[in-house]
C-alpha positions as CSV (number, residue, x, y, z in Angstrom):
1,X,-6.5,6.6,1.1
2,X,-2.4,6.3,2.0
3,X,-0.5,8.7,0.0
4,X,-3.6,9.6,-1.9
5,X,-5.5,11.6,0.6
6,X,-4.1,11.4,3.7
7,X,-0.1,12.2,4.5
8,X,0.5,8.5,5.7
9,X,4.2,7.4,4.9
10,X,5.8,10.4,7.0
11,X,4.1,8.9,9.7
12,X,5.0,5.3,9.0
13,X,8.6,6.1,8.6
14,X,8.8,8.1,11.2
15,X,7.7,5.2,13.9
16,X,10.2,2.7,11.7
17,X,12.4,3.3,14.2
18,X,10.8,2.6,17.3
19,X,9.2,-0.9,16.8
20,X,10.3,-2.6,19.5
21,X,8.4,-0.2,21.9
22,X,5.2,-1.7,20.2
23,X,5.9,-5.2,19.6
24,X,5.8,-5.1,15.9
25,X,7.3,-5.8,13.2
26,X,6.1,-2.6,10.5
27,X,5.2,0.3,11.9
28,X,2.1,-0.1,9.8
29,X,1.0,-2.8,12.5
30,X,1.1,-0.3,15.7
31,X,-2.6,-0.4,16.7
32,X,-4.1,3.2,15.8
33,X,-1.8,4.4,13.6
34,X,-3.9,5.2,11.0
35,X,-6.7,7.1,12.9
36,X,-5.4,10.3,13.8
37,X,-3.6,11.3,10.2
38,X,-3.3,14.6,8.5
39,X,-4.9,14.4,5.0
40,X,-2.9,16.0,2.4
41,X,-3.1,19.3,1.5
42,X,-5.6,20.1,-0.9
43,X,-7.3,16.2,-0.8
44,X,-10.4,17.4,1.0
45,X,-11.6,20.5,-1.5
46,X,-10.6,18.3,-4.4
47,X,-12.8,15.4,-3.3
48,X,-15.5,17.8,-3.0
49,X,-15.1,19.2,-6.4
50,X,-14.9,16.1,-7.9
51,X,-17.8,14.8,-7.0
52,X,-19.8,17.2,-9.4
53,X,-18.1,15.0,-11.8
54,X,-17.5,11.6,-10.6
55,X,-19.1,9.0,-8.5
56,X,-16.7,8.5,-6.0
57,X,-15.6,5.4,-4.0
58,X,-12.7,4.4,-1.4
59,X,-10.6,1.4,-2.2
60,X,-8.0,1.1,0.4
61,X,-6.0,-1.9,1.7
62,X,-4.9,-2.2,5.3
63,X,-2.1,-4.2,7.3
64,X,-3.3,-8.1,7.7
65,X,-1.9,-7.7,10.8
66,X,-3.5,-4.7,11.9
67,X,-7.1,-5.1,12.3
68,X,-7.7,-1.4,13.8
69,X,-6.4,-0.2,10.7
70,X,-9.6,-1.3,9.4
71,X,-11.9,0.5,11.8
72,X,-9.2,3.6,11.7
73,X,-10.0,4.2,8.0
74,X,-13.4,4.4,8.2
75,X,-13.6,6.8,11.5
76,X,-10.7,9.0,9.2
77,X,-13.3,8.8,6.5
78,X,-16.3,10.0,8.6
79,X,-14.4,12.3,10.9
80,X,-13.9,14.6,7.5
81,X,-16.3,13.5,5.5
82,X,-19.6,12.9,7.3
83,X,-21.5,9.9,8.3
84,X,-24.9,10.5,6.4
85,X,-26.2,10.8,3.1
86,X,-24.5,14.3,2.2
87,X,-21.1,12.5,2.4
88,X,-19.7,11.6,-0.8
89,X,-18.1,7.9,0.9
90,X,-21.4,7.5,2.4
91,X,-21.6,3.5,2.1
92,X,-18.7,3.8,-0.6
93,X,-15.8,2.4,1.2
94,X,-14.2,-1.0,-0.2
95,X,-11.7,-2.2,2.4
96,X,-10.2,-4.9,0.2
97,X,-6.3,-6.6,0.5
98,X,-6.3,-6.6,-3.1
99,X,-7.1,-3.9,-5.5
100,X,-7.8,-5.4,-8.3
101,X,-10.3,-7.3,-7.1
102,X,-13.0,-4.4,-7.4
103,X,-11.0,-2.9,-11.0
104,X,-14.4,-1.9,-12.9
105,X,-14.6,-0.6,-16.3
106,X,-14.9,2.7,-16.5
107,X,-13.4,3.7,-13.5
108,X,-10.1,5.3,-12.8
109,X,-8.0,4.5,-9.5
110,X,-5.7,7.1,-8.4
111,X,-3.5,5.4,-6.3
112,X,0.7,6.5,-4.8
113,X,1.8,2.6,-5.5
114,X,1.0,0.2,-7.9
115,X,1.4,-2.5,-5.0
116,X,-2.1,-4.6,-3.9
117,X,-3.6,-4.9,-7.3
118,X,-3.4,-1.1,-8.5
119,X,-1.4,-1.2,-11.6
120,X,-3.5,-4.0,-12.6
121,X,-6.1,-1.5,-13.0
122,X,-4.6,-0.4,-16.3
123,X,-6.8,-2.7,-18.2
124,X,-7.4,-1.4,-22.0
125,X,-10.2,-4.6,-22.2
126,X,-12.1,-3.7,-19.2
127,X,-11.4,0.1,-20.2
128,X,-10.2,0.8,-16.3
129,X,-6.8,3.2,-15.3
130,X,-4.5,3.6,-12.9
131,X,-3.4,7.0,-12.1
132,X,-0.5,7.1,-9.9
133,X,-0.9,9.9,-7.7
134,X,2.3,12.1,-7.5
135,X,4.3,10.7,-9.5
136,X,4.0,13.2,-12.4
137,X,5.1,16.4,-10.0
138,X,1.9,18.4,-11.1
139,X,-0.5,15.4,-10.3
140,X,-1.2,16.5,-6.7
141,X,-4.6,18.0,-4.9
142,X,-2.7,21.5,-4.5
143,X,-1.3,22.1,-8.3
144,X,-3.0,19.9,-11.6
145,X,-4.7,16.9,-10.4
146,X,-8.7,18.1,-9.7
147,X,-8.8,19.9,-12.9
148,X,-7.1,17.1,-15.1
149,X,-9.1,15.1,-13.6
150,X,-12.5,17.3,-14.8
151,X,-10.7,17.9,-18.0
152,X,-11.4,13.3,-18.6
153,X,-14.4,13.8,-17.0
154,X,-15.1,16.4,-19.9
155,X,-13.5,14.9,-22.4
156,X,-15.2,13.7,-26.1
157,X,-14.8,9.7,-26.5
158,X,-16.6,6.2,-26.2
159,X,-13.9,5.3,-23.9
160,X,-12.4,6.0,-20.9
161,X,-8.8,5.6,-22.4
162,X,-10.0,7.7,-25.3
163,X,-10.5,10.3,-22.7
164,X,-7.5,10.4,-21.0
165,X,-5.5,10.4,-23.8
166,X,-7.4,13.6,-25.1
167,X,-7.1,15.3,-22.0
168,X,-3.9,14.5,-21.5
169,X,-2.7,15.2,-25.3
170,X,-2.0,18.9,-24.2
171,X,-0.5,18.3,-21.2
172,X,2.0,15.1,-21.3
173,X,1.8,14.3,-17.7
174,X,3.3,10.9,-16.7
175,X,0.7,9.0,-15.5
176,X,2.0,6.1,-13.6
177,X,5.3,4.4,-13.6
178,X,6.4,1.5,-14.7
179,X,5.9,-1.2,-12.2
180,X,9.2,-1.9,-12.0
181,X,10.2,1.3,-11.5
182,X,8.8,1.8,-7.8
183,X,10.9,1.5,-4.9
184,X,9.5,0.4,-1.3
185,X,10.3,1.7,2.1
186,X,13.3,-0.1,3.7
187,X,10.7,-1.4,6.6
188,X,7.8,-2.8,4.0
């Protein structure tokens, strides 16, 4: 969800500087943080165009030491997604500290970080992929993303590696970065 489809680390950053006033340590910890974000430009139609193609999950982590951030999600979730059976997250939400723990084959996890288990997701056995969300420039909800995405979905091959590659074969995006390659906020 963070970075992915909602506009969290603006936010985040933002209250870095005023910790004290919470009695925190991150400004990820402040209690409610996390329930009143924008979502990202774009994020909202794409979901909803992907789901002709894809059946769609959340995986999100939360704070350890924030345990509103857990209930915050999921209200985000429903607020602009729906609570019933017409939601695409309906009773599709993983709230999990580690990533990788869910990584299924088939399945592609388009994540900002490759932090919590989601570069581990680039598993060639298991035939699962992490795509890092923005960090090819044209990999966003408002420019590439939705219709690369369709174009794997579409795509000839056994495999879901097989896929991307052909999709991407025209396009040369850079689909993740190197692991170490990332760099964290000054407060995580």
């Amino acid at each position: 969800m963070d970075n992915t489809i909602v506009d969290t680390l603006p936010v985040l950053n933002q209250h870095s500087h005023n910790l004290d006033q919470h009695g925190v340590t991150k400004p990820d910890q402040i209690p409610g943080i996390f329930r009143n974000l924008a979502s990202l430009p774009g994020a909202i139609d794409g979901i909803n165009q992907l789901t002709k193609y894809y059946d769609l999950y959340i995986l999100s982590t939360a704070p350890w030491y924030n345990p509103s951030a857990w209930q915050d999600k999921l209200d985000w979730l429903t607020e602009h997604f729906g609570n019933d059976a017409q939601s695409p997250f309906y009773k599709k939400v993983v709230l999990a500290h580690q990533k990788d723990l869910v990584k299924n084959n088939d399945a592609i996890l388009l994540d900002d970080r490759p932090y919590h288990g989601a570069s581990a997701w680039n598993d060639t056995q298991l035939d699962s992929f992490w795509l890092q969300y923005g960090y090819d420039q044209h990999l966003v909800w408002q420019d590439q993303l939705v219709p690369f995405l369709i174009e794997i979905a579409q795509a000839p091959g056994n495999s879901l590696h097989s896929r991307i590659n052909f999709a991407n074969h025209n396009h040369h995006y850079d689909l993740h970065s190197p692991n170490d390659d990332f760099k964290k906020e000054g407060w995580e």
